[in-house]
C-alpha positions in Angstrom: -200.6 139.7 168.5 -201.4 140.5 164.9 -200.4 137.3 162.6 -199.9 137.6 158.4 -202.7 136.0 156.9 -202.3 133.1 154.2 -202.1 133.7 150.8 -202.6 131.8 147.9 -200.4 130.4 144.6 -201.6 128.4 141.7 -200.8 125.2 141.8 -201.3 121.3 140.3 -200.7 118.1 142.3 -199.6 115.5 139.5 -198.6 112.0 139.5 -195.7 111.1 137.8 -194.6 107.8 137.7 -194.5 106.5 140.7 -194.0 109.7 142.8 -196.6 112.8 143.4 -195.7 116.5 143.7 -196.8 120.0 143.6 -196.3 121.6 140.3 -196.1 125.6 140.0 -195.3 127.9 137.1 -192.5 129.8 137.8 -194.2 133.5 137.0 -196.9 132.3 139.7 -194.9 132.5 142.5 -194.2 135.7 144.6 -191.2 137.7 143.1 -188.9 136.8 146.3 -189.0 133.1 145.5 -188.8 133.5 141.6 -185.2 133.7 142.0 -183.4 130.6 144.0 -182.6 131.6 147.6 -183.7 131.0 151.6 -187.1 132.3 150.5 -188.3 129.7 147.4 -187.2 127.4 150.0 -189.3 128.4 153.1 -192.0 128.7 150.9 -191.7 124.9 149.5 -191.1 123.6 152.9 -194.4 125.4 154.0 -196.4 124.1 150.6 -195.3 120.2 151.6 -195.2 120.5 155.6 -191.4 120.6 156.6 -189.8 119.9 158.8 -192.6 117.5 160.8 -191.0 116.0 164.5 -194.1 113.7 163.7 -192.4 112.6 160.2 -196.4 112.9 158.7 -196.3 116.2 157.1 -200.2 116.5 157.9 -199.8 120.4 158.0 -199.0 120.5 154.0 -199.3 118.6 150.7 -196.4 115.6 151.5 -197.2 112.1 152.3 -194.3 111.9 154.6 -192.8 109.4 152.1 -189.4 110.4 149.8 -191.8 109.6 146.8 -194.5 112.3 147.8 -192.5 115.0 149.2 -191.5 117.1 146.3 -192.3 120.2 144.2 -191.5 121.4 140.7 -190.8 124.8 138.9 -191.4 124.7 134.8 -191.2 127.7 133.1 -190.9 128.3 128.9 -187.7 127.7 128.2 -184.7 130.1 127.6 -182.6 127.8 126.3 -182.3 126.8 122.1 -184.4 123.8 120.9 -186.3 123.4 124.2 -189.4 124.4 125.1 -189.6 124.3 128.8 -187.2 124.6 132.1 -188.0 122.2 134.8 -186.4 122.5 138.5 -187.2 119.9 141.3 -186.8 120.4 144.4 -186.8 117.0 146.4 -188.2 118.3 150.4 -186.4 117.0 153.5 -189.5 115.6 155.6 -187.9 116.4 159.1 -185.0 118.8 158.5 -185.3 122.1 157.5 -184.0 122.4 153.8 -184.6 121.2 149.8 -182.3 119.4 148.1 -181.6 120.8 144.4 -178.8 118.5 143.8 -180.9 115.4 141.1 -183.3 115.5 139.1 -186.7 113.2 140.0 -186.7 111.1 136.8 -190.8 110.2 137.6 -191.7 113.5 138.1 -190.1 114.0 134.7 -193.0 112.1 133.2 -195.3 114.9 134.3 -193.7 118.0 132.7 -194.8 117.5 129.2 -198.1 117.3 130.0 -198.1 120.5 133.0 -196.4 122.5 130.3 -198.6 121.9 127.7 -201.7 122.4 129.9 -200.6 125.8 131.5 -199.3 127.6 128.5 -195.2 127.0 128.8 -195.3 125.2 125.4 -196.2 126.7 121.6 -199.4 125.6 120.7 -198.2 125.3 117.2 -195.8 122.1 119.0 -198.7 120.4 120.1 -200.8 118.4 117.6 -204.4 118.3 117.4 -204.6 114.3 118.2 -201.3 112.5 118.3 -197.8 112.3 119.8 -196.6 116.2 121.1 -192.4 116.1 121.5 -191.6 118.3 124.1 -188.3 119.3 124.8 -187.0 119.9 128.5 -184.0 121.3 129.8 -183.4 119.7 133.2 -181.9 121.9 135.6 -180.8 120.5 138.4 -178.0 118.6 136.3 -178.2 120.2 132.8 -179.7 117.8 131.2 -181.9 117.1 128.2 -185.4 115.1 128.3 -187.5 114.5 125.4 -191.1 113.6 126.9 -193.7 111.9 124.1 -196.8 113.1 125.3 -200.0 111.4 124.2 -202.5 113.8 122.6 -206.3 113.8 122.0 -208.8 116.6 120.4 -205.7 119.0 121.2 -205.5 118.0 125.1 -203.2 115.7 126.6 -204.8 112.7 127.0 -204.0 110.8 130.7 -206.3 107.6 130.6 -205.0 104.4 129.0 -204.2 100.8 129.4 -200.4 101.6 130.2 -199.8 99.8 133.3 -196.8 100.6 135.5 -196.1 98.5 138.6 -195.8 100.6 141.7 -198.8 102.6 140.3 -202.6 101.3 140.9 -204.9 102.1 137.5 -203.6 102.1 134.2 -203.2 105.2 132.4 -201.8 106.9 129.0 -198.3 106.1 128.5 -195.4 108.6 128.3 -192.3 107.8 126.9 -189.0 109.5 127.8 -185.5 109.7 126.2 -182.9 110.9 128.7 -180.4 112.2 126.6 -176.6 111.8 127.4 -177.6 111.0 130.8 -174.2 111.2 132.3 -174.4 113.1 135.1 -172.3 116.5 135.5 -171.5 116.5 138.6 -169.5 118.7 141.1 -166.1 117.1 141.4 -167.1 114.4 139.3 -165.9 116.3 136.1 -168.7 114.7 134.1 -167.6 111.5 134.2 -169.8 108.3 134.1 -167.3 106.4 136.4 -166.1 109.1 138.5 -163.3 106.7 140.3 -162.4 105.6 136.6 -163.0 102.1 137.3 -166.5 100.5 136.6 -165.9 98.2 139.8 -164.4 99.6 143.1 -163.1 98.0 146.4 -165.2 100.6 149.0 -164.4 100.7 152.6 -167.2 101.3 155.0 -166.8 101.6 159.0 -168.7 98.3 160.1 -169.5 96.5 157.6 -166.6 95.4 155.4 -164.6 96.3 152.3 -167.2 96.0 149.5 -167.3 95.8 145.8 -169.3 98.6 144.1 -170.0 100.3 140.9 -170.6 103.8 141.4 -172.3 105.8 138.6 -173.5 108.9 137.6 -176.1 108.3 135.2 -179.4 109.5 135.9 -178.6 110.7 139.1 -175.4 109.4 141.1 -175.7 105.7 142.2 -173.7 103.4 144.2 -174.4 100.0 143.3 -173.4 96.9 146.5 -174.4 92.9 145.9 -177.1 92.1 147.7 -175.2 88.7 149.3 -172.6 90.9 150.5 -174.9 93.3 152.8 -176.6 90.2 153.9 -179.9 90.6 151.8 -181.3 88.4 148.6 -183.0 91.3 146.3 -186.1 90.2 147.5 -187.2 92.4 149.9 -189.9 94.5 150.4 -190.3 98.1 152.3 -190.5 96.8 156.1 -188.1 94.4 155.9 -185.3 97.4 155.4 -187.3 100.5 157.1 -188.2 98.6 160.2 -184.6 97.9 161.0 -182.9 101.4 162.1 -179.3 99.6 161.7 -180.3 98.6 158.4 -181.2 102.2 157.5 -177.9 103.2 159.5 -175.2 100.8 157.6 -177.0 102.0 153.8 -176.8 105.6 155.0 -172.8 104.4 156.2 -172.3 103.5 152.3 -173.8 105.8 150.9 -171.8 108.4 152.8 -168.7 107.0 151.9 -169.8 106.4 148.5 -170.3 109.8 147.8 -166.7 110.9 149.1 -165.3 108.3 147.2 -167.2 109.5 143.9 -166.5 113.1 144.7 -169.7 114.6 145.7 -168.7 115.7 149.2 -165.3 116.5 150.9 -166.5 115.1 154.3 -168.2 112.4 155.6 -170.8 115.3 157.6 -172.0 116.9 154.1 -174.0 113.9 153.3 -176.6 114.8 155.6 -177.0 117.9 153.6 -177.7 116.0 150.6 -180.1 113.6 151.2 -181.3 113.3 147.9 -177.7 112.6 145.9 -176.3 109.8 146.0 -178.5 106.9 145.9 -177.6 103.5 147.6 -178.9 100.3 145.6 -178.2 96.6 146.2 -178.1 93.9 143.4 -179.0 90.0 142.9 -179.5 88.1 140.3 -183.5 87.2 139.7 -185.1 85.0 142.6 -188.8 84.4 142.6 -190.8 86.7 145.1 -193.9 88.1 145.9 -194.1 92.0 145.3 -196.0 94.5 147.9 -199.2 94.5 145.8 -199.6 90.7 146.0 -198.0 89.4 142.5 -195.6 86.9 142.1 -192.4 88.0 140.1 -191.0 85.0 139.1 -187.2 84.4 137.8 -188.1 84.1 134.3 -189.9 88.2 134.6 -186.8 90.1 135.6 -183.2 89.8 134.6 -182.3 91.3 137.9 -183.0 92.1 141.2 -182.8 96.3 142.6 -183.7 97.5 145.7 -182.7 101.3 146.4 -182.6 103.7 148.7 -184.3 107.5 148.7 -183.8 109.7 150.9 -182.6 107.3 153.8 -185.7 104.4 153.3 -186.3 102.0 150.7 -188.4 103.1 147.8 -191.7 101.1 147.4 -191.0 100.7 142.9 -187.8 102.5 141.6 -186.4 106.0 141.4 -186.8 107.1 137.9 -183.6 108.6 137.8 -182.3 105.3 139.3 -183.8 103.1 136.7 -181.6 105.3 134.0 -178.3 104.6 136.1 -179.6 100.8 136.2 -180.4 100.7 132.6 -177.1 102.4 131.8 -175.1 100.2 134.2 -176.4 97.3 133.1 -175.7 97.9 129.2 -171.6 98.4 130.5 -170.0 94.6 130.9 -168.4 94.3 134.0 -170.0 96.4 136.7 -172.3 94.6 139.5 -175.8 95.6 137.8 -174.3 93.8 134.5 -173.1 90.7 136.2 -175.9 90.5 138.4 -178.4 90.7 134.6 -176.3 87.8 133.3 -173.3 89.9 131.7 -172.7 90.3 128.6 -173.6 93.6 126.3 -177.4 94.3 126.0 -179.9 97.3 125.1 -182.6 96.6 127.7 -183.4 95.4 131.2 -186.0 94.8 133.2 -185.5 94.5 136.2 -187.6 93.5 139.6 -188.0 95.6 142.1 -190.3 96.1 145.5 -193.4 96.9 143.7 -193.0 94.8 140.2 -190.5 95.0 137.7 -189.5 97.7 135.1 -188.2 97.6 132.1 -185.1 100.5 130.6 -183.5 100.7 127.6 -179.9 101.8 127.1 -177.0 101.9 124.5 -173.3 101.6 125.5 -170.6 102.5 123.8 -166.4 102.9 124.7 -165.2 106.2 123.1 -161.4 105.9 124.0 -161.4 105.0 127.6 -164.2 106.3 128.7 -167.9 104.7 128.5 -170.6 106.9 127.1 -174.6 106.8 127.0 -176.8 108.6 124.4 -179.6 108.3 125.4 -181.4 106.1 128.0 -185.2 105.0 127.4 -188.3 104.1 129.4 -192.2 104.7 130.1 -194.2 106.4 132.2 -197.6 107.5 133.0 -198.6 110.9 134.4 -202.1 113.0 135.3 -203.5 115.3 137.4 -204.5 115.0 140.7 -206.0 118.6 141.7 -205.4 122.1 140.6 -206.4 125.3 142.2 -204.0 127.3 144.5 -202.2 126.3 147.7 -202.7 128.0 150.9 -199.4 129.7 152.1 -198.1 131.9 154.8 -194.9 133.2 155.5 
């Protein structure tokens, strides 16, 4: 029996924050999947190894983790006053399929620096040593990011003394300003508070009538008290993802959640969309010990966040989720603000299973409805390898 043999695409494998993905240009990838469609999507599950029985992914470029399983598309931009187009696609690691519905706000941190390096951006943008301001039209949820990129000798420079927890060696820091981050959802009719309240009473099968904020912001979040699900804030990745009911009740919520906020029709189309809505639960700060060893005391976070990606906890934060926290919290009155003290503020930091992270925000009621300009916080990005990945149809 004859088989097709592999062929090969360019490709980069870049940190961003505290995810990893493969990076492609868009004009690098065979005609069929330059246009979105069954094919782009065999092809991406094939580049990351899904869908893996084994849940390791060893056949492709995943780490069998929701923070490694994800690719990006960047190519120059059609759109006025942006200079490049970037599409994620987060990879299911067992089912069959990419989810297309959020942006990865980590990844984000990456762009600047893959667009520059591989041509999508005018050279004329990019300073010879310096601060290059690229402008990038998010996709997914049509959505603006300004990336600062750090520039040396007319490269991007990567190394630094930025430190981000959840990441191991410092690097060069990357700032980005997530403008008007209110997410434009389907069914959600752009609002912030798609239910119209910034606290709701949610009903979920098994476990109780709940009070949660639900957001979109970022990327759609439903926000629980820690108390109320039985947890403190504290806890790390085994102490959720070793417990299947654990991971069963959150998936629960977040189901419900997302009907409740509009995203789905029925309960069943959550599975189709693992990576929209997130699940988070809030405290206010307790001292703990973080998964690399450090002690985050009460007096280093105003909060507590733990939240869920792609049905586990996430070892650090979401970067998309850190803009709905910011953004939340800089609202009086939903659970992320109580939980930070209440009160109006610009800024949070917040503690979460890796360290604690810091967002900046600004609030403001335009008749009755709540609107962000911009949410802001930093990142660090490099390479990892480029070349071309091995494919086959």
């Amino acid at each position: 029996m004859a088989h097709a043999p592999q062929f090969k695409v360019p490709a980069t494998y870049m940190r961003g924050g505290t995810s990893k993905g493969v990076f492609f240009r868009l004009q690098d990838l065979p005609a069929d999947c330059q246009v979105p469609g069954a094919a782009r999507d065999r092809l991406l599950l094939r580049v990351i190894g899904s869908p893996d029985p084994y849940g390791k992914q060893i056949d492709g470029m995943g780490a069998a983790t929701s923070s490694t399983s994800k690719t990006v598309i960047l190519s120059k931009s059609t759109r006025p006053d942006h200079d490049v187009d970037y599409l994620f696609g987060q990879v299911s690691i067992d089912k069959p399929f990419v989810d297309w519905s959020g942006n990865c706000g980590n990844l984000s941190a990456a762009v600047g620096p893959f667009a520059i390096t591989n041509g999508l951006v005018d050279p004329a943008r990019v300073p010879r040593d310096g601060t290059a301001i690229i402008r990038i039209w998010q996709a997914n949820i049509g959505k603006t990011i300004i990336s600062h990129v750090p520039i040396t000798g007319g490269s991007v420079q990567e190394t630094g003394d930025f430190e981000l927890d959840g990441v191991t060696f410092p690097a060069a820091e990357v700032q980005l300003e997530f403008m008007d981050p209110a997410a434009e959802e389907e069914g959600a009719a752009g609002s912030m508070f798609p239910t119209g309240n910034l606290v709701d009473e949610l009903e979920v099968p098994g476990v109780g009538v709940l009070k949660a904020t639900m957001i979109n912001a970022g990327i759609p979040t439903i926000f629980v008290n820690a108390e109320a699900i039985g947890y403190k804030g504290t806890e790390l990745q085994d102490d959720i993802n070793s417990d299947p009911k654990a991971l069963a009740m959150f998936e629960t919520i977040r189901a419900h959640g997302a009907r409740r906020m509009g995203l789905i029709k029925e309960l069943a189309e959550a599975g189709t969309r693992q990576h929209t809505p997130k699940v988070a639960f809030v405290a206010k700060p307790l001292d703990y010990v973080s998964s690399s060893g450090k002690s985050v005391g009460t007096q280093d976070a105003d909060l507590l966040v733990r939240a869920l990606s792609m049905g586990k906890l996430h070892h650090a934060m979401m970067g998309t989720a850190a803009v709905a926290i910011g953004t939340a919290a800089a609202i009086p009155g939903t659970l992320v603000n109580l939980a930070a003290g209440g009160g109006s503020r610009k800024s949070v930091r917040f503690g979460h299973p890796s360290g604690t992270l810091r967002v900046g925000a600004e609030a403001k009621l335009e008749g009755s409805e709540w609107v962000v300009t911009k949410a802001i916080m930093s990142r660090s990005a490099r390479v990892l390898m480029e070349g071309w990945i091995s494919c086959s149809r």
